[in-house]
GURODREN-362068 format. One record per residue: residue number from 0; residue in one letter; x, y, z of N, C-alpha, C in turn. Coordinates in steps of 0.1 Angstrom, whole numbers, plus 2048, in hexadecimal, padded with zeros to 3 digits. Each point is the difference from the previous one (the first is absolute). Layout:
# GURODREN-362068
ATOM   num   residuo    nX    nY    nZ   caX   caY   caZ    cX    cY    cZ
ATOM   NUM         A     X     Y     Z     X     Y     Z     X     Y     Z
...
***
This chain:
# GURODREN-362068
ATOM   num   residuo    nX    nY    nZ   caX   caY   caZ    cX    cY    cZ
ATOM     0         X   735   E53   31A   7F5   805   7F8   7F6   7F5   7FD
ATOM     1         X   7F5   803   805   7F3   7F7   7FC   801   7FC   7F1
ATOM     2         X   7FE   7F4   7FE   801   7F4   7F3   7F4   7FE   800
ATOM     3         X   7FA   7FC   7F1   7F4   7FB   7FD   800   7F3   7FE
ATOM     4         X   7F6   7F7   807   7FF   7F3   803   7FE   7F8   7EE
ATOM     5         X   807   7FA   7FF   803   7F5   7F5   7F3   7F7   7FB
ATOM     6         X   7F6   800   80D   7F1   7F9   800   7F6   800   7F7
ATOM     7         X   803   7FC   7F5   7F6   80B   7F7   7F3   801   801
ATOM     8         X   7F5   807   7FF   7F1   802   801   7FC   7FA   7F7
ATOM     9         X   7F4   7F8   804   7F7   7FB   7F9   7F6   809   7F7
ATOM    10         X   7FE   7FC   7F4   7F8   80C   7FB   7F4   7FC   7FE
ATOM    11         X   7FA   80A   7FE   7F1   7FC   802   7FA   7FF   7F3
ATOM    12         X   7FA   7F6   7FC   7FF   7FA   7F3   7E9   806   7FC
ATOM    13         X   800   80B   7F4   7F5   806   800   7F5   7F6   7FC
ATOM    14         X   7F2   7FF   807   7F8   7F7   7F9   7FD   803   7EE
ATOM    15         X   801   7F7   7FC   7FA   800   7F3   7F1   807   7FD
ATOM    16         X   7FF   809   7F5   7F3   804   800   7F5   7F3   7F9
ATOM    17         X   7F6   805   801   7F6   7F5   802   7FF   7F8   7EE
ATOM    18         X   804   80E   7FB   800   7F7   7EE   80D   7F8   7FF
ATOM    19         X   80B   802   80A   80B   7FD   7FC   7FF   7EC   809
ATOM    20         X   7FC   802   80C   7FC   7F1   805   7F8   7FB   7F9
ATOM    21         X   7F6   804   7F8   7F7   7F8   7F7   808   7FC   7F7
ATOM    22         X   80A   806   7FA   808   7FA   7F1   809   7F9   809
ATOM    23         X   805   7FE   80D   806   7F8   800   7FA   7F0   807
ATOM    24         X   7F5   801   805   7F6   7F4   802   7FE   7F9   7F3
ATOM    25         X   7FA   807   7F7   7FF   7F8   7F0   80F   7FD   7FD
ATOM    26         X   809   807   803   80D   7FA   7F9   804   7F1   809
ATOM    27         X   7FF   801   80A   801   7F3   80A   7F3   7F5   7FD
ATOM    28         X   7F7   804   7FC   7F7   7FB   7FA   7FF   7F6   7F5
ATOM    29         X   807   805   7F6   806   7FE   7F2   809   7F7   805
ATOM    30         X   80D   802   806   809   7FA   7FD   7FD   7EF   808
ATOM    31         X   7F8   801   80A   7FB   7F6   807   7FA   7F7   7F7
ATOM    32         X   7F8   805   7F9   7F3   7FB   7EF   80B   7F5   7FF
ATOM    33         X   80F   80A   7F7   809   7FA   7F5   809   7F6   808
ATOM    34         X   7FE   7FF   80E   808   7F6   809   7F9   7F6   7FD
ATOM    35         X   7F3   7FE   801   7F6   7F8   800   7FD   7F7   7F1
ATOM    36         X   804   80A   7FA   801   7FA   7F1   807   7F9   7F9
ATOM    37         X   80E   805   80A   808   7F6   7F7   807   7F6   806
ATOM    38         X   7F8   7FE   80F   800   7F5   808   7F4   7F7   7FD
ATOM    39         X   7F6   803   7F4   7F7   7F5   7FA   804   7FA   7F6
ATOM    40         X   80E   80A   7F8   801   7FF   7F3   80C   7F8   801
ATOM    41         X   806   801   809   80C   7F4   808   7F9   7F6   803
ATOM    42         X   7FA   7FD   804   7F7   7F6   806   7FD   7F5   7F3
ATOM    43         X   7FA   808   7F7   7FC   7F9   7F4   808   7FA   7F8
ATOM    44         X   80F   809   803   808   7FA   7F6   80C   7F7   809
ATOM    45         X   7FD   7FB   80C   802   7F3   802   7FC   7F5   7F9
ATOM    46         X   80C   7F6   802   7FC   7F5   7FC   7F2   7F6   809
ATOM    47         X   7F6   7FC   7FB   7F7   7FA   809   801   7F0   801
ATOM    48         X   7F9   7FC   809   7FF   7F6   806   7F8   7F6   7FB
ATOM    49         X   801   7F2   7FE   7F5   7FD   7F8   7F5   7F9   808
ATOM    50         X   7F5   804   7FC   7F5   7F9   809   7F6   7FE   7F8
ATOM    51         X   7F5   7F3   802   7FE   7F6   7F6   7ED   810   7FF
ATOM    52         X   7FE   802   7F2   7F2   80B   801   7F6   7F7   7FC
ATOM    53         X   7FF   7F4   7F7   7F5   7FA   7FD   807   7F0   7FE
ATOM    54         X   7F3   7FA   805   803   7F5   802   7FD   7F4   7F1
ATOM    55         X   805   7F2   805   7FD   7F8   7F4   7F0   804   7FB
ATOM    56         X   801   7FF   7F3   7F0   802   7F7   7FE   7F5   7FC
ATOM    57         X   7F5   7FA   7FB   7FE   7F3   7F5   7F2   7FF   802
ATOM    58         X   7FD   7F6   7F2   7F5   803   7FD   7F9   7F8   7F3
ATOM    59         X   7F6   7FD   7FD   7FE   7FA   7F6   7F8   808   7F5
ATOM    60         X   7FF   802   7F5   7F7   80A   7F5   7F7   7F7   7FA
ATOM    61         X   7F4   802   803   7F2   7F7   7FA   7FB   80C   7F4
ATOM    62         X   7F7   7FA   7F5   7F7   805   7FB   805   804   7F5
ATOM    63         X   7FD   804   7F5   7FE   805   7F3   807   80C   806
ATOM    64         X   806   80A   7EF   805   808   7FE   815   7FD   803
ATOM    65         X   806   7F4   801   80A   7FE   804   808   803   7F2
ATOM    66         X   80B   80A   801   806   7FF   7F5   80B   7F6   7FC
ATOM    67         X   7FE   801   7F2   80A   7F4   7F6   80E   7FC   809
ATOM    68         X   808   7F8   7F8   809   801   806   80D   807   802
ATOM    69         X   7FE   80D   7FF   808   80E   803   7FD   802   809
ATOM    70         X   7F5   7FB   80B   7FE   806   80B   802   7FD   80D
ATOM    71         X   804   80B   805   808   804   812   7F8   808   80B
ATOM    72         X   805   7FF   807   7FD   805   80B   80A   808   807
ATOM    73         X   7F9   809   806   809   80C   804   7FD   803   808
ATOM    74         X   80C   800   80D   7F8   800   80E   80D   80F   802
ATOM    75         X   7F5   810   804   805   80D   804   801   800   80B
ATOM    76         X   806   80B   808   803   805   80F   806   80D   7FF
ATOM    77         X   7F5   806   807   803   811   800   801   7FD   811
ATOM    78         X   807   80B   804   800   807   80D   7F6   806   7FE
ATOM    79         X   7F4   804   80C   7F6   80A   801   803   810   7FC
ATOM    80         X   80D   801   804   805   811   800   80C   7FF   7FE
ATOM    81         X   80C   7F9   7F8   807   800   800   806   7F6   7F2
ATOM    82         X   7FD   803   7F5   802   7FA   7EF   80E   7FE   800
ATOM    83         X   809   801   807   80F   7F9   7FC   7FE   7F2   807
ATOM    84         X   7FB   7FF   80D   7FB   7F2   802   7F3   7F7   7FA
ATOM    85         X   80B   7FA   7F5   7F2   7F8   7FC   808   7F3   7F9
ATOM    86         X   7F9   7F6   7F9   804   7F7   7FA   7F6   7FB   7F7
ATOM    87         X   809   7F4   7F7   7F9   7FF   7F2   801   7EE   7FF
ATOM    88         X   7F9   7F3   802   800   7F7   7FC   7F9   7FA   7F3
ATOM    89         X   808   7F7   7F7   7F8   800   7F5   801   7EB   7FE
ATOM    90         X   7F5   7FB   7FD   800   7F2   7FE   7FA   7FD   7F3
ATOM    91         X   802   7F8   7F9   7F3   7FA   7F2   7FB   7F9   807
ATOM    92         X   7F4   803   7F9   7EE   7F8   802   805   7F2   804
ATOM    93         X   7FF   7F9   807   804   7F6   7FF   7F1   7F1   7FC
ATOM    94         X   802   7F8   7FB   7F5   7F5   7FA   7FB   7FA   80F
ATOM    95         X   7F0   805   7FE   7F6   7FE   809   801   80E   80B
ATOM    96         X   804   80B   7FB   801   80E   807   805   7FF   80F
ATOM    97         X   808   7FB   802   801   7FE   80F   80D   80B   802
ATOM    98         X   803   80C   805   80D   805   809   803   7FE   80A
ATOM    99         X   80E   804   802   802   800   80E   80B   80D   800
ATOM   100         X   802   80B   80A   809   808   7FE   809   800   812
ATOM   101         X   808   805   7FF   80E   7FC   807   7FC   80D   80E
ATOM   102         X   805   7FE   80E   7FA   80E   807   80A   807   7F9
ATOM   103         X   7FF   811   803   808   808   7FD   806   803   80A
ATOM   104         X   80D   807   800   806   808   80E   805   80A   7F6
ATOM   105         X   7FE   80C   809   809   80D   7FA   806   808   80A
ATOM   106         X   809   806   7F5   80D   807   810   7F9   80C   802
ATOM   107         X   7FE   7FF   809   7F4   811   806   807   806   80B
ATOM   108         X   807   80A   7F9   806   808   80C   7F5   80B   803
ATOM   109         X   809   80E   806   7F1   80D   804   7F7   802   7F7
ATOM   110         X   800   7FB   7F0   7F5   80A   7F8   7F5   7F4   803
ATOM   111         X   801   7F6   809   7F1   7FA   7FE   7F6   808   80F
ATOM   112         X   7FC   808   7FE   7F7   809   806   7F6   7FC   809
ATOM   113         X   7F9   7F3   7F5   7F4   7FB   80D   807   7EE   7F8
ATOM   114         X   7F7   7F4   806   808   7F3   7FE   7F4   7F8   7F5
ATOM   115         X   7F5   809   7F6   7F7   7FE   7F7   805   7FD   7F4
ATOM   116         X   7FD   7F5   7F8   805   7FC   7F3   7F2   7FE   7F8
ATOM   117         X   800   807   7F3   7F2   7F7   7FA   809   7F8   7F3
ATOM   118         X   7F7   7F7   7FD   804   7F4   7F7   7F3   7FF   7F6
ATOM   119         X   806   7FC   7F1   7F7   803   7F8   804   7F4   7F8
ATOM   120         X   7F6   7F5   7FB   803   7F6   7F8   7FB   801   7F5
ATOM   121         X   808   7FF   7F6   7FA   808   7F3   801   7F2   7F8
ATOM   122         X   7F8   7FD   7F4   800   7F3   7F8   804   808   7F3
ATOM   123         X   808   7FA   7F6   805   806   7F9   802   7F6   7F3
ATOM   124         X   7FE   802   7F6   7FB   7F9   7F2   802   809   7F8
ATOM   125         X   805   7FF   7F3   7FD   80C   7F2   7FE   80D   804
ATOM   126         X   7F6   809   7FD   801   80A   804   7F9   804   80B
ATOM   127         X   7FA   7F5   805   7F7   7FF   809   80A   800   812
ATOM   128         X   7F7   80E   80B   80B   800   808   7F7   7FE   80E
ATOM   129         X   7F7   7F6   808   7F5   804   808   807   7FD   813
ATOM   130         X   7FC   806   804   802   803   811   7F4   7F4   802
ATOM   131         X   804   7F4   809   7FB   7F6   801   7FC   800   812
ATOM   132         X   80C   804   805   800   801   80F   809   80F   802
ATOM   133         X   7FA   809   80A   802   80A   808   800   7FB   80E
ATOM   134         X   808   801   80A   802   800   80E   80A   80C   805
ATOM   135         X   7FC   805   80D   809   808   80A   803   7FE   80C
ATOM   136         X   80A   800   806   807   7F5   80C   80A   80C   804
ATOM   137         X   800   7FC   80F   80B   805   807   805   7F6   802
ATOM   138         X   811   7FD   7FF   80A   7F5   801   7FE   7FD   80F
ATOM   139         X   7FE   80A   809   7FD   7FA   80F   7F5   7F9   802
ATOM   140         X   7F4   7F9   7F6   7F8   7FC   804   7FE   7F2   7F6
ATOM   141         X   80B   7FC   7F8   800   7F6   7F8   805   7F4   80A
ATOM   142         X   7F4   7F5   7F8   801   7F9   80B   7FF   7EC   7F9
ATOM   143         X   80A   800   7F6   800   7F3   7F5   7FB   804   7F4
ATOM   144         X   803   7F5   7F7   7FF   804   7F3   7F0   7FF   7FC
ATOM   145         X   7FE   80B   7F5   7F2   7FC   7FD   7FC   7F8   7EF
ATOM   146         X   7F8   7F7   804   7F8   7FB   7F7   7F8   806   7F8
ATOM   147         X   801   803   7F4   7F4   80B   7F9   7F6   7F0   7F9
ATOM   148         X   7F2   809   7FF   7F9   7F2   7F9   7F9   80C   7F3
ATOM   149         X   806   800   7F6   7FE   802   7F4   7F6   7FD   7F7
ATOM   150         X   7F7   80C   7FC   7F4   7FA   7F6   7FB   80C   7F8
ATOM   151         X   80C   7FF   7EF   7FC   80A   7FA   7F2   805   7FD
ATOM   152         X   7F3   7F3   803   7F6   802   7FB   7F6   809   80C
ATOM   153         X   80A   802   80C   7F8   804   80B   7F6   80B   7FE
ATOM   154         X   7F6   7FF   800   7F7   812   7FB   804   808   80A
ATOM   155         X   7FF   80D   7FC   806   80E   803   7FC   7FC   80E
ATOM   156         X   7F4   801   801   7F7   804   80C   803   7F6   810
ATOM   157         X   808   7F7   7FD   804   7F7   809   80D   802   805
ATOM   158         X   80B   80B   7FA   80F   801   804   806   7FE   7F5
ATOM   159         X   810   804   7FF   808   7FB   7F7   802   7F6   7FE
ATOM   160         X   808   7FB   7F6   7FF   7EF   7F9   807   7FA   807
ATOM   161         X   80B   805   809   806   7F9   80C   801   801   80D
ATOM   162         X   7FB   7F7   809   7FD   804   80C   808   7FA   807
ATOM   163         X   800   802   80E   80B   7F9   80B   7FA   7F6   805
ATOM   164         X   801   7F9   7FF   7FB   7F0   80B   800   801   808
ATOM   165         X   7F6   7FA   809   801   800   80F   805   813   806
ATOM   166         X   7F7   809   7FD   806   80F   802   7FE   802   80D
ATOM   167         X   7F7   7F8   808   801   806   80F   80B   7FC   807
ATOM   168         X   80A   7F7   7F7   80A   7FA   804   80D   80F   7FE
ATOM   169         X   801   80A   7FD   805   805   7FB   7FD   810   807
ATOM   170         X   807   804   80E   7FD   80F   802   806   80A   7FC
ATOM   171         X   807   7FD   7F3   7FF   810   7FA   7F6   802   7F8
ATOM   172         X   7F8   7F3   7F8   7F5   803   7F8   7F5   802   80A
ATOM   173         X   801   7FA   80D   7F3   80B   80B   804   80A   801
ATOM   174         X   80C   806   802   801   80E   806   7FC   805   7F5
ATOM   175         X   809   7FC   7F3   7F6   80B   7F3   7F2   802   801
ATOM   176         X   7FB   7F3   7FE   7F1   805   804   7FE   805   80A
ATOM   177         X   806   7FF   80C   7F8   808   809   7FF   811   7FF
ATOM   178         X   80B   804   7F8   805   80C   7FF   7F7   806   7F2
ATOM   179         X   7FD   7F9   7FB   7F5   805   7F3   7F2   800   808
ATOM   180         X   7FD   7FA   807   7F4   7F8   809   7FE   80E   804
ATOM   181         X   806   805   80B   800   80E   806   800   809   7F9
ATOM   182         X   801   805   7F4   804   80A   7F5   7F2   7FD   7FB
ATOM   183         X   7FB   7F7   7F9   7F2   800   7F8   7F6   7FC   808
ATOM   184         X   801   7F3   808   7F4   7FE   808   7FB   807   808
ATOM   185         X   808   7FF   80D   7FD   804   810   7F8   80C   801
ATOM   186         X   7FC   808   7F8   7F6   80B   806   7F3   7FA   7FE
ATOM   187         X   800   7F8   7FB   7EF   7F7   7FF   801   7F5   805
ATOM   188         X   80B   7F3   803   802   7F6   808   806   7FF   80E
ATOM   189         X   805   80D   806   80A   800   807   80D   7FE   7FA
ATOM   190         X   80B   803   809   80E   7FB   802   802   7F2   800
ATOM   191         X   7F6   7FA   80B   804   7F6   803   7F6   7EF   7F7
ATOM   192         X   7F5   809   7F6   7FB   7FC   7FA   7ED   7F9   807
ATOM   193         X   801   808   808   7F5   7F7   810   7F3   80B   7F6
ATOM   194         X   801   806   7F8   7F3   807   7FC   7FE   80B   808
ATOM   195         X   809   808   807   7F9   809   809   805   80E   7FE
ATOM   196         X   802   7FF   7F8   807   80C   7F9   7F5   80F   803
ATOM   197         X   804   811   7FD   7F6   808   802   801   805   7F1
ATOM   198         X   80A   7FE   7F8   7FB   804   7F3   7F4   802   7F7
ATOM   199         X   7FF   809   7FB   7F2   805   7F8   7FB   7F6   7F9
ATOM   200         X   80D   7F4   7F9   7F9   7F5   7FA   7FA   7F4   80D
ATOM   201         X   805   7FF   80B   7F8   7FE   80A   7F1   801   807
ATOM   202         X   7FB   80A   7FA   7F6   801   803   7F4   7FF   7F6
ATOM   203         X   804   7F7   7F5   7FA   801   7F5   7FD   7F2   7F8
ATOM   204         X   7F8   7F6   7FC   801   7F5   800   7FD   7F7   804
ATOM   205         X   806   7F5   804   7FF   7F2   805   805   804   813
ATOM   206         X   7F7   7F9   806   803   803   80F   80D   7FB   806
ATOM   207         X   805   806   80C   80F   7FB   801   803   7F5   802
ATOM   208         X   7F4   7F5   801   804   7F3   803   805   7F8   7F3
ATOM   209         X   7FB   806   7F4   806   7FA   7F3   80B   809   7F8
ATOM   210         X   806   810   80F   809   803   7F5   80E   7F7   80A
ATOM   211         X   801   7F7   80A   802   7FD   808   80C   7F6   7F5
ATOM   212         X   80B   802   7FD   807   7F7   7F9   807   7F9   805
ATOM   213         X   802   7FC   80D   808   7F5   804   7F1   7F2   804
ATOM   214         X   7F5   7FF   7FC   7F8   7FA   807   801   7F7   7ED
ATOM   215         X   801   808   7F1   7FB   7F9   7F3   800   7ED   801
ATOM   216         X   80A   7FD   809   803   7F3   7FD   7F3   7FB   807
ATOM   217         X   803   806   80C   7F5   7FB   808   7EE   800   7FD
ATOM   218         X   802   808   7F7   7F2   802   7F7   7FF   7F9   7F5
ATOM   219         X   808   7F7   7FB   7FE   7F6   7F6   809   7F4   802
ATOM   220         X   7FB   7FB   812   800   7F1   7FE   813   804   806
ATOM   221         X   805   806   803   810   7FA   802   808   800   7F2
ATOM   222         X   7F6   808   7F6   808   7FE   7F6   805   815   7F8
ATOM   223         X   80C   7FC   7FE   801   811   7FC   807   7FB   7F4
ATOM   224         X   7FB   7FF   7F7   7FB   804   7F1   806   80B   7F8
ATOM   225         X   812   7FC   7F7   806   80D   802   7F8   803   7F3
ATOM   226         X   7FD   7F9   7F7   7F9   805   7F4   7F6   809   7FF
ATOM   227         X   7F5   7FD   807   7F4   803   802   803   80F   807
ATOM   228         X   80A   802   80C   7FE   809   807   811   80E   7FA
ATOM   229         X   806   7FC   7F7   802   806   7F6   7FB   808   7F7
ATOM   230         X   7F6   7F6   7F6   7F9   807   7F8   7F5   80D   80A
ATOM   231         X   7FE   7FC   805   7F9   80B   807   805   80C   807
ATOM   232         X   811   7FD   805   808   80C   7FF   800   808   7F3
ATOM   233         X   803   7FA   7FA   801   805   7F0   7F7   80B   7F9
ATOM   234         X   7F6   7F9   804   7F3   807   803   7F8   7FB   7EC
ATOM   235         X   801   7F8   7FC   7F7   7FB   7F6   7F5   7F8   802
ATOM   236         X   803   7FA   80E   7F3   7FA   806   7FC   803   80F
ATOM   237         X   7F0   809   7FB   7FA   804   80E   7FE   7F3   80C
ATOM   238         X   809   805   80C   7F9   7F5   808   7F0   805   807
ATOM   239         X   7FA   7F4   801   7F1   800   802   7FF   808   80F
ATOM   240         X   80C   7FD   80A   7FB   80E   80E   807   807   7FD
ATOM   241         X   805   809   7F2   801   80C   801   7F2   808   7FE
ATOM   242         X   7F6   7F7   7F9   7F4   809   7FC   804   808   7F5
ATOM   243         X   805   80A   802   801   80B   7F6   80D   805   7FF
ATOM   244         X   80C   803   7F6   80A   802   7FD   807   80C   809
ATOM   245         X   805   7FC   80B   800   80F   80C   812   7FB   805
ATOM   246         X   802   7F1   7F8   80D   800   801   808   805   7F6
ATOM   247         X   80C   806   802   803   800   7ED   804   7F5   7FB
ATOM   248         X   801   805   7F0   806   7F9   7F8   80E   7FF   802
ATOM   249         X   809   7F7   801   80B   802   803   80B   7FE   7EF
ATOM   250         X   7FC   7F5   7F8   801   7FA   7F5   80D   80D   7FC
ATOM   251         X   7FA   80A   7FA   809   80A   7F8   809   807   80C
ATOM   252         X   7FA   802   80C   80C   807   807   80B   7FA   804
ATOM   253         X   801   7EF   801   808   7F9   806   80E   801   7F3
ATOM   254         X   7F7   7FC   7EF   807   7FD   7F6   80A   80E   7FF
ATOM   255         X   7F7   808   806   806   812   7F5   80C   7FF   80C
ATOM   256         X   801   801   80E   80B   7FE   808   80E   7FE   7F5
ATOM   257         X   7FF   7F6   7FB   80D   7F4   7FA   800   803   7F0
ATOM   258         X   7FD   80B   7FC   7FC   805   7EE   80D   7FF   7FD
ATOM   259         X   80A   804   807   80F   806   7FB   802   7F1   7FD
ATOM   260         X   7FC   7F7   804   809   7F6   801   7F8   7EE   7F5
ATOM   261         X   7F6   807   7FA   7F7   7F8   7FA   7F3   805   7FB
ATOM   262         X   7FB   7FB   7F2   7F4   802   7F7   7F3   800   809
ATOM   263         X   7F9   80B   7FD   7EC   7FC   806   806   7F9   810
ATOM   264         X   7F9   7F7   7FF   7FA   7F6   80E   808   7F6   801
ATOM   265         X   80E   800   7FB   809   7F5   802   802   7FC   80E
ATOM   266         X   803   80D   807   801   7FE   810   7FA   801   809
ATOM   267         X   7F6   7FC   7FF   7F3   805   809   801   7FC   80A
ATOM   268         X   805   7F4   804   807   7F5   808   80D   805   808
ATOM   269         X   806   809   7FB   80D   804   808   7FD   806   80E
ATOM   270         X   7F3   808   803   7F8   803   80E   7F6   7F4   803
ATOM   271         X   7FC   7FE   7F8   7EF   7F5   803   806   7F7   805
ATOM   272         X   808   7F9   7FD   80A   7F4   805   804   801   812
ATOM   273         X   807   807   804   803   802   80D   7F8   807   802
ATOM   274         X   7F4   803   800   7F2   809   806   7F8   7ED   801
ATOM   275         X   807   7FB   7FB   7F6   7F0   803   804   7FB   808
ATOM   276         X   810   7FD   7FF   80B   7FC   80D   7F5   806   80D
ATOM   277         X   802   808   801   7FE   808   80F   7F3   7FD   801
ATOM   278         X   7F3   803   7FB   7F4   7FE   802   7FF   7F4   803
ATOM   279         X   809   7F2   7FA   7FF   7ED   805   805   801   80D
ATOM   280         X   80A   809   805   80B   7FE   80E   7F8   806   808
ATOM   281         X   7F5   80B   7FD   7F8   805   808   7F3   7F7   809
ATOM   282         X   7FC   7F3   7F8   7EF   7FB   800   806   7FA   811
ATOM   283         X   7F8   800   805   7FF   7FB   80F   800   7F2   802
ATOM   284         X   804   7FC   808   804   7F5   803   7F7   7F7   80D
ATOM   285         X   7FA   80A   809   7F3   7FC   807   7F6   7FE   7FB
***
């Protein structure tokens, strides 16, 4: 008697209807997200590695307004995007204002996102609390310690009260400026600062040979003049080939940037500063 074969048949498996593969693409969807998620959130809660984010500071504090002797200095460090990485140094005033602060290293496992630190030097006295120096730095582009040259009495219009020495010596304060350079300038100077820009403020003004900013040194003698050519960023003093005010005022938009972080026009200097860097690294050399 004929027997039925033991083989079993494959069965034929029905396609899903079209609402039914859509709920299950979003469900594969989703669960991929929460793979992703908690392979960041593992990530972060490693232990990190330490690697040095800002380098030695020092500096000397000139001019009037120095407080009594209750007073310190306070050197911050925020991550750009990332407030669990940061740090806190604190020194007294020391006789004849001179600091010096230590580099930092911090253990930065996955939550450091991009490799940006800003640093804020705050002078601190009684109830008195002022942001003296603002800088922002990528750790890959530090390159020795910096010298600040300190002058509480510095006017607004010239930069904050502490500057970097020797800043062309220093490419993360050019890259900063170069990166604000592109954002405010370059539609009326160019990118590359040669004056050739097609912007609307371009066509309006002083001819391109004086919007021409790598030549300023070379228009006064070999000399570039950070005061002089400051204040005129600033915009409190018209330079004579603008003619007519067709640049802006930069003064309040640079200060209002940095409000969270200081009174009025304390930091005017926190952009205008490395918008100087880059404009000196720029002047030509032929």
């Amino acid at each position: 008697m004929p027997t039925r074969s033991s083989v079993p048949v494959p069965l034929r498996r029905r396609p899903l209807p079209l609402r039914g593969r859509n709920a299950h693409v979003r469900l594969r969807s989703t669960l991929v997200a929460l793979l992703a998620l908690s392979a960041i959130a593992a990530a972060c809660a490693l232990p990190g590695r330490l690697y040095r984010v800002a380098p030695a500071i020092s500096g000397t504090l000139q001019g009037t307004g120095l407080p009594s002797a209750d007073g310190r200095l306070v050197l911050v460090l925020l991550h750009r995007e990332s407030p669990s990485l940061h740090d806190r140094l604190e020194q007294p005033l020391r006789a004849g204002g001179q600091f010096a602060f230590e580099p930092i290293s911090l253990a930065v496992a996955g939550h450091e996102f991009s490799k940006v630190y800003r640093a804020y030097l705050h002078l601190q006295g009684g109830d008195r609390d002022r942001v003296v120096w603002r800088a922002q730095f990528s750790r890959y582009e530090l390159a020795g310690p910096i010298t600040l040259d300190c002058d509480l009495d510095r006017p607004i219009e010239q930069g904050q009260p502490c500057q970097v020495s020797q800043p062309t010596a220093h490419p993360w304060l050019v890259s900063e400026g170069k990166r604000s350079f592109e954002r405010l300038c370059a539609s009326c100077h160019g990118r590359d600062g040669r004056g050739d820009a097609t912007g609307t403020g371009a066509a309006e003004g002083p001819p391109p040979a004086l919007l021409d900013l790598t030549r300023i040194a070379e228009r006064r003698g070999g000399r570039f003049d950070r005061v002089e050519i400051a204040e005129w960023i600033e915009g409190r003093k018209l330079p004579p080939s603008h003619g007519t005010r067709t640049m802006p005022i930069w003064g309040e938009r640079l200060s209002s940037e940095f409000e969270r972080y200081a009174e009025g026009d304390e930091l005017i200097g926190a952009t205008l500063d490395p918008v100087m860097a880059y404009l000196e690294a720029l002047q030509r050399r032929d």
